[in-house]
TORTI-792952 format. One line per 10 residues: number of its first residue (from 1); for each residue z, x, y of C-alpha. Coordinates in nm, 3 decimals, padded with zeros to 5 digits. Each point is the difference from the previous one (the first is absolute). Last residue first. Layout:
! TORTI-792952
NUM> Z:X:Y | ...
! end
This chain:
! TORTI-792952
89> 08.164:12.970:08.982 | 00.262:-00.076:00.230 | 00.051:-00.448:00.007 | 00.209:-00.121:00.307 | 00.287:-00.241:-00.021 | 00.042:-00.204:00.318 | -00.246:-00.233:-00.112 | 00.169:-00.054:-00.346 | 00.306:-00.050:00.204 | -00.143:-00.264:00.238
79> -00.141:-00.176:-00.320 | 00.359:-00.023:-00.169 | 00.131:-00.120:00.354 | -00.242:-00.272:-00.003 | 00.046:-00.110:-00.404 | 00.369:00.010:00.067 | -00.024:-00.227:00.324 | -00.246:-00.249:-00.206 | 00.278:00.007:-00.273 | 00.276:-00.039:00.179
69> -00.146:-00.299:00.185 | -00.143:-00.181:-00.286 | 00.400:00.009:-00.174 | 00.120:-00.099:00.312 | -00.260:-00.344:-00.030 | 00.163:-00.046:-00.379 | 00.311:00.046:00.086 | -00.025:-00.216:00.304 | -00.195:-00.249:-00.199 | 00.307:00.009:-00.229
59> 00.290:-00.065:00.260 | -00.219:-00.244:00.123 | 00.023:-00.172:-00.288 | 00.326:00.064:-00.042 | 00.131:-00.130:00.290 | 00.398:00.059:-00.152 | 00.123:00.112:00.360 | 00.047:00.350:-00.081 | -00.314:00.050:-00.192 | -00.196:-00.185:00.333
49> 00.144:00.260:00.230 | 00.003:00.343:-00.228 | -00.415:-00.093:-00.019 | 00.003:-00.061:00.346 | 00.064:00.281:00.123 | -00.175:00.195:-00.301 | -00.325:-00.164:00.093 | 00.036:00.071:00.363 | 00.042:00.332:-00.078 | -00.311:-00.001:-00.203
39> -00.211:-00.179:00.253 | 00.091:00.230:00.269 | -00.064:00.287:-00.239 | -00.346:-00.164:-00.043 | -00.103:-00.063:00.279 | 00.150:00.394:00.179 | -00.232:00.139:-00.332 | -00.345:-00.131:00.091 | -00.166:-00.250:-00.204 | 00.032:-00.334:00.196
29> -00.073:00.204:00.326 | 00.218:-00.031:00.278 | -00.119:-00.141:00.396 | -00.212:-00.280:-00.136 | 00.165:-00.296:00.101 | 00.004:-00.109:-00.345 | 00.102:00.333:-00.162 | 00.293:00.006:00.314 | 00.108:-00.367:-00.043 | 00.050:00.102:-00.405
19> 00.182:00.279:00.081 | 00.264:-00.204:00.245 | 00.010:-00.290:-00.214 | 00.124:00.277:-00.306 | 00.245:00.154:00.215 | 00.139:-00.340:00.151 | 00.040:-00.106:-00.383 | 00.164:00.338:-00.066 | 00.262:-00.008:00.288 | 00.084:-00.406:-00.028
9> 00.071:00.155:-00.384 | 00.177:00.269:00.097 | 00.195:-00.216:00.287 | 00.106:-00.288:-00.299 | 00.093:00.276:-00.221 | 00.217:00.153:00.278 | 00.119:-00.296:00.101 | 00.120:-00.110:-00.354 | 00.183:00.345:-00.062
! end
């Protein structure tokens, strides 16, 4: 179980550098969805990671920095539905 919470979290922090070289490099936008599910899933990587190895202070700003992510991806997908959705008068 040890490897596999040290891989997730090697996975997630290599997530996160990778959508953070690709904002600064400017090949992904900072708001666009593939960002921030990158950033999520990073988040959540290393969230599990830090909790399982007592680093509870990272363990909380990954909490808190998942907790961003799901709510920017929630907020993009509820706009994408409410332009999918078209008004008959």
């Amino acid at each position: 179980m040890s490897l596999f919470v040290d891989l997730l979290g090697w996975a997630g922090a290599g997530a996160m550098l990778y959508g953070y070289a690709m904002v600064s490099s400017s090949r992904m936008a900072g708001d666009g969805m593939p960002y921030q599910t990158i950033n999520l899933v990073g988040a959540i990587a290393l969230m599990v990671n830090t909790a399982c190895h007592s680093a509870w202070p990272s363990a909380i700003l990954n909490v808190v920095w998942g907790a961003i992510g799901l709510t920017a991806v929630t907020r993009m997908i509820m706009t994408r539905n409410k332009k999918k959705t078209v008004s008959v008068p």
